[in-house]
N, C-alpha and C positions, 0 to 999 in steps of 0.2 A: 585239031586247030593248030596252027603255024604259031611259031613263036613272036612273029610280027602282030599279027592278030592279036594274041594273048596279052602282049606287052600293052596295046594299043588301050584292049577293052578295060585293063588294069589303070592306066593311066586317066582314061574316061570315069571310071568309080572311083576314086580318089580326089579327082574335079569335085565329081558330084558331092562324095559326103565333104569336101572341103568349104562345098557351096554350101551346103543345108545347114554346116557348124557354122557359119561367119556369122555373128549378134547382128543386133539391130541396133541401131543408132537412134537413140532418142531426141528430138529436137527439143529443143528451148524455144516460148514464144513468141524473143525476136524474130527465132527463122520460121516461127511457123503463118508471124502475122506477115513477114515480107514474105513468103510464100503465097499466100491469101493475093496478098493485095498483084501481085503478079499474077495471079490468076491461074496459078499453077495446081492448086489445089481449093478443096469446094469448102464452104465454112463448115467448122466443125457442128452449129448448129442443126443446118441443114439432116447433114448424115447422124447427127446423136438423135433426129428425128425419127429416121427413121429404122433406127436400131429400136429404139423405144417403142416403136407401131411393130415389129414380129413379137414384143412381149408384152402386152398391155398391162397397166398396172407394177411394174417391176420398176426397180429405186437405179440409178445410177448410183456405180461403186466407183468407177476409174475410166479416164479417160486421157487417151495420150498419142503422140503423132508422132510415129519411127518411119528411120527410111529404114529398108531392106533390099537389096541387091539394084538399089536406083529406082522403087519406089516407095514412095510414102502413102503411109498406112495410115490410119486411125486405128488404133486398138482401143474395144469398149469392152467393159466391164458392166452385166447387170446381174443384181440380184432379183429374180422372179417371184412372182406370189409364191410361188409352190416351196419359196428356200433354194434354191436353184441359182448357182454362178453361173452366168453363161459369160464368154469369150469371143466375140465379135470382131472381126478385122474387116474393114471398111477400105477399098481402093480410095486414098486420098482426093484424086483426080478424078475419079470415073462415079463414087459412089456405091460401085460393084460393092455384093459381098463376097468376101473371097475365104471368110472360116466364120463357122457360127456352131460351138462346140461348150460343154458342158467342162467348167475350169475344176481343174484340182484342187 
């Protein structure tokens, strides 16, 4: 491999774990109700719905709306019948689920 290449691909991973370490931004819900009302993102309602409907019966632990690399998430927290934290991240915008993983 050329040292141009090398340099390049080294600079390219470095990006990326630069990207993956940046935190998340948690909003407060001035920004999250002027976010709403702009229509930028979907009520937290809506989507704690249908987090709730993949785990029937399971209690809301946490719920909270971060931006990440420019977009805003829902991050939900359920505890399941089984005793089971699950970790849901919810595309603020879209609804998408974009992680649905068993919390530490």
């Amino acid at each position: 491999m050329n040292s141009t290449l090398r340099v390049g691909s080294r600079a390219a991973l470095a990006l990326l774990l630069f990207c993956s370490l940046a935190p998340a931004r948690d909003l407060d819900q001035d920004e999250a109700l002027r976010l709403r009302q702009q229509g930028v993102i979907l009520p937290l309602e809506q989507l704690l719905q249908q987090a709730m409907d993949r785990y029937p019966g399971a209690k809301l632990l946490e719920a909270e709306l971060e931006e990440k690399h420019d977009v805003y998430i829902y991050e939900v927290e359920l505890l399941t019948v089984d005793g089971v934290v699950r970790e849901l991240d919810l595309d603020a915008a879209t609804g998408r689920l974009l992680k649905d993983e068993e919390d530490d």
